[in-house]
C-alpha positions as a Python dict, from the first residue, in 0.01 Angstrom:
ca = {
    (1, 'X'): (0, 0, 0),
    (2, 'X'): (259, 64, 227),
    (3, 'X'): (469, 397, 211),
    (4, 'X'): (757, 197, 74),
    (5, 'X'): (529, 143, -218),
    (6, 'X'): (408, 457, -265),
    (7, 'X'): (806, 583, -298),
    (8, 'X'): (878, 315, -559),
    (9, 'X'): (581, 358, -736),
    (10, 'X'): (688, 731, -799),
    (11, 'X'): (1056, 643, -918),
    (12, 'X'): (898, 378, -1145),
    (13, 'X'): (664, 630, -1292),
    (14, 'X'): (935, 895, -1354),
    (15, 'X'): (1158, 598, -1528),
    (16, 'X'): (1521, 559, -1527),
    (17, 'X'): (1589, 786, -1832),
    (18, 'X'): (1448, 1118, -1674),
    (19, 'X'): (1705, 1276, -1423),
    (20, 'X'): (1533, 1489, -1176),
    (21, 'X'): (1578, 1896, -1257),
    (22, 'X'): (1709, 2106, -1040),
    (23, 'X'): (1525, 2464, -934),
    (24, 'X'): (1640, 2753, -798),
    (25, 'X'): (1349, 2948, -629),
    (26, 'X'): (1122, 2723, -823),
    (27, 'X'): (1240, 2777, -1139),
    (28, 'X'): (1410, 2516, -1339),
    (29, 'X'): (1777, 2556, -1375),
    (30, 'X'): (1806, 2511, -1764),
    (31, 'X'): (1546, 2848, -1755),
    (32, 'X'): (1716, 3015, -1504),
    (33, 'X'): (2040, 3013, -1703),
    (34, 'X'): (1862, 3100, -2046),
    (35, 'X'): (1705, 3393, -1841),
    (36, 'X'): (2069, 3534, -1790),
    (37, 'X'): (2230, 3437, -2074),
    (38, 'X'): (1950, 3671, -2275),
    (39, 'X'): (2011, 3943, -2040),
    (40, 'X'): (2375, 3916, -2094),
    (41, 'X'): (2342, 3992, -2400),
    (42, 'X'): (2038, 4269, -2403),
    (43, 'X'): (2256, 4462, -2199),
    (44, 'X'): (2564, 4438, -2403),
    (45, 'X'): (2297, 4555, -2721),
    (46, 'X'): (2161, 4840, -2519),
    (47, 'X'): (2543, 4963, -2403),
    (48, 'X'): (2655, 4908, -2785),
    (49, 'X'): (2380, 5163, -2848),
    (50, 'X'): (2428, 5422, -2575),
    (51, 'X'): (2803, 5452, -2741),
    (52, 'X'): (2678, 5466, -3056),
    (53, 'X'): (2437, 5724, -2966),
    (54, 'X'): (2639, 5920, -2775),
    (55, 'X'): (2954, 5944, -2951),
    (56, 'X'): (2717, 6108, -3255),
    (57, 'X'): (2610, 6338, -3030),
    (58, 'X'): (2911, 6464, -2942),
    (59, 'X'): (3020, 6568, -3297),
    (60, 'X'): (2748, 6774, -3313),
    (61, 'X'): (2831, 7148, -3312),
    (62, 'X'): (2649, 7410, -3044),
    (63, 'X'): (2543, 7756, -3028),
    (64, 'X'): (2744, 7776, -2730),
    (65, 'X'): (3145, 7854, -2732),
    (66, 'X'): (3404, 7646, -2504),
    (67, 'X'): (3637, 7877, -2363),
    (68, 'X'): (3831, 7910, -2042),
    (69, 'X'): (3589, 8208, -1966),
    (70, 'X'): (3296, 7925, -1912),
    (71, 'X'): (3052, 7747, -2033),
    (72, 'X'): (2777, 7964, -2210),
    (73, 'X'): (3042, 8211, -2298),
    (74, 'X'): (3280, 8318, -2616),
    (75, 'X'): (3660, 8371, -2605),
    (76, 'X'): (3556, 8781, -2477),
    (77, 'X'): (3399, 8613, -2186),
    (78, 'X'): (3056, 8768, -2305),
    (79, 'X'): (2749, 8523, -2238),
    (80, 'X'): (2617, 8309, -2574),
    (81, 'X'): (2247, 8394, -2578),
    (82, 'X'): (2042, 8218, -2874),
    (83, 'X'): (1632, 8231, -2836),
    (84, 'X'): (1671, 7891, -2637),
    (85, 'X'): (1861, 8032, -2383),
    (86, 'X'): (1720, 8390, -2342),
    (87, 'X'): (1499, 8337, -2095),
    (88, 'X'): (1736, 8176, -1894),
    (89, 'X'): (2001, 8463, -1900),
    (90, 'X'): (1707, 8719, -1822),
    (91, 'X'): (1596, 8537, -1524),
    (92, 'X'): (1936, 8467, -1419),
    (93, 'X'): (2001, 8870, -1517),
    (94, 'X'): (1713, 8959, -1300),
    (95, 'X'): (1805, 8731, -1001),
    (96, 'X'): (2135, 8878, -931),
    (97, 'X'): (2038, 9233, -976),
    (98, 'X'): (2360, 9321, -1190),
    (99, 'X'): (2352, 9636, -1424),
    (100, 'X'): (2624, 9694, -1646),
    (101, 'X'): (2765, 10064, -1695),
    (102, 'X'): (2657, 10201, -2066),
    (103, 'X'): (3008, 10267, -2193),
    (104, 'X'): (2946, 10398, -2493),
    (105, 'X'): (2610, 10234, -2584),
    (106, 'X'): (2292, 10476, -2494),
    (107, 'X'): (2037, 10210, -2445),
    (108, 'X'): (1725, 10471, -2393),
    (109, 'X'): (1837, 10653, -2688),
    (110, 'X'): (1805, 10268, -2844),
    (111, 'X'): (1445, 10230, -2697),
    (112, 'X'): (1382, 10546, -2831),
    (113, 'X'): (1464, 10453, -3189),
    (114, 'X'): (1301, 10112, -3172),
    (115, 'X'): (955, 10273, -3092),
    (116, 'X'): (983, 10098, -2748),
    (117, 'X'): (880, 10379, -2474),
    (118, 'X'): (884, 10128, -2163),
    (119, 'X'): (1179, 10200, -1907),
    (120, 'X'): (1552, 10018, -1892),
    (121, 'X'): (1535, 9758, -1592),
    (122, 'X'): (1831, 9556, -1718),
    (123, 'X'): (2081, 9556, -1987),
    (124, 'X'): (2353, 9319, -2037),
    (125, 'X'): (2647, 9278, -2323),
    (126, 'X'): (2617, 8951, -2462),
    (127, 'X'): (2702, 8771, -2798),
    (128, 'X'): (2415, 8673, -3018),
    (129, 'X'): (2367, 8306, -3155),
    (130, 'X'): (2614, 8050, -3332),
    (131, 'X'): (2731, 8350, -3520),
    (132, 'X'): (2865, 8530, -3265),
    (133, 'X'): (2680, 8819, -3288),
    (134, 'X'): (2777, 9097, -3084),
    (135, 'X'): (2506, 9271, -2949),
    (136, 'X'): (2263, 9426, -2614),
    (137, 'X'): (2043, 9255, -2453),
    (138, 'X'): (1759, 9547, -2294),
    (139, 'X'): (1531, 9372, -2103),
    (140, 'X'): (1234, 9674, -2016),
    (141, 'X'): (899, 9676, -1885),
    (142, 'X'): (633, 9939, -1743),
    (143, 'X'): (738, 9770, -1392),
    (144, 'X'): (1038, 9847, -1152),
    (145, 'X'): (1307, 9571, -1136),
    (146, 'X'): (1240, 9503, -729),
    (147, 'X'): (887, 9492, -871),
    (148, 'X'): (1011, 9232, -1060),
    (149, 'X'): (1227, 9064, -890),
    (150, 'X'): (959, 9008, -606),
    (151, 'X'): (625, 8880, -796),
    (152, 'X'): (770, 8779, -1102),
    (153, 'X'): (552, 8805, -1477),
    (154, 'X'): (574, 8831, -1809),
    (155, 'X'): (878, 9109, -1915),
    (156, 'X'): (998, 9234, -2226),
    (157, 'X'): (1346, 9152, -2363),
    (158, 'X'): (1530, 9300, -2698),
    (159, 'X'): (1839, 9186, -2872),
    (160, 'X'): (1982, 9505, -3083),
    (161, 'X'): (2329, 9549, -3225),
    (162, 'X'): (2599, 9816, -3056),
    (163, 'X'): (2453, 10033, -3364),
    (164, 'X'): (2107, 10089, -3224),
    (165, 'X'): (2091, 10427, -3073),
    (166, 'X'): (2367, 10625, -3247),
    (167, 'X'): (2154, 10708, -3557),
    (168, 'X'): (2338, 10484, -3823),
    (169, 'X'): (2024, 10319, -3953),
    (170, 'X'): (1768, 10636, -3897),
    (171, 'X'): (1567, 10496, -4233),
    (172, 'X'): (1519, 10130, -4037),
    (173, 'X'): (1532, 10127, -3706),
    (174, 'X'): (1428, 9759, -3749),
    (175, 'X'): (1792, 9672, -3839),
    (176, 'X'): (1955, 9747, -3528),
    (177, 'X'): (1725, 9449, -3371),
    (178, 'X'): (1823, 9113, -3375),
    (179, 'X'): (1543, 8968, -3150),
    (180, 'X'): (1242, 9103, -2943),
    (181, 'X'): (975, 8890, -2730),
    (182, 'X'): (850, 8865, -2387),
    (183, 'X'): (1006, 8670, -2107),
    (184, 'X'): (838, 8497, -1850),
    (185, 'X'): (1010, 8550, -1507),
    (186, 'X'): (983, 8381, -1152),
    (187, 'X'): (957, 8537, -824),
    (188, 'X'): (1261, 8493, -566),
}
């Protein structure tokens, strides 16, 4: 058999009514193009859902209040503190160091009343879940805030109404308080 041969003997064998494929990369082009053709269209499924799912999310209602004040804070520019987001606001409280004056709220009085006999590191005016709660939030602890600040741990924090340490709910102190708990804190 002479090479001549061999090459006829291979078109005979495929036959006149079988075209040759083509490949691309060694895949056969009818595959190739059924590959993309169902990616096409998982992709447009999976982007059909993402706007689906997002656009429902975004009718959802928050704890939190839009305003030009910020994000995280009402329409008296005080910050929107829920339990999700307390421990947040007390680290972020404790990193910057900021104490607010006591205008006409006497936070150890407060303490006092709540049975609470640790000391004042931080207190901060904020409004108090999706109802808009106005309220204090004491964060205290048997160490000092550079203490804090520093090492880090585990540190008290108390939610109580503007009421709490004037003596308007002497029978239940427990009124006053709209959340108490520990925080966990990191150091700087």
């Amino acid at each position: 058999m002479t090479p001549r041969d061999v090459r006829l003997g291979a078109a005979r064998r495929a036959g006149p009514g079988w075209p040759r494929v083509r490949s691309v990369l060694g895949i056969p082009l009818p595959m190739m193009i059924l590959a993309l053709i169902i990616a096409a269209l998982l992709g447009l499924q999976l982007a059909n859902a993402l706007e689906k799912a997002t656009t429902s999310a975004s009718n959802m209602s928050g704890a939190s209040v839009d305003s030009a004040a910020g994000t995280g804070k009402n329409s008296a520019g005080l910050p929107v503190v829920t339990e999700a987001t307390l421990g947040t606001e007390v680290q972020r409280l404790v990193d910057s160091g900021t104490i607010q004056p006591m205008t006409s709220f006497d936070a150890a009085q407060c303490l006092r009343e709540q049975g609470i006999t640790e000391s004042i590191l931080i207190m901060e005016e904020v409004s108090w879940g999706g109802e808009d709660t106005s309220g204090w939030l004491l964060v205290h602890g048997p160490v000092d805030r550079e203490t804090l600040r520093a090492n880090g741990g585990i540190i008290s924090a108390t939610v109580v109404l503007p009421t709490c340490g004037t003596g308007a709910s002497e029978d239940d102190p427990g009124q006053d308080r709209l959340w108490a708990g520990h925080v966990t804190i990191g150091s700087l």
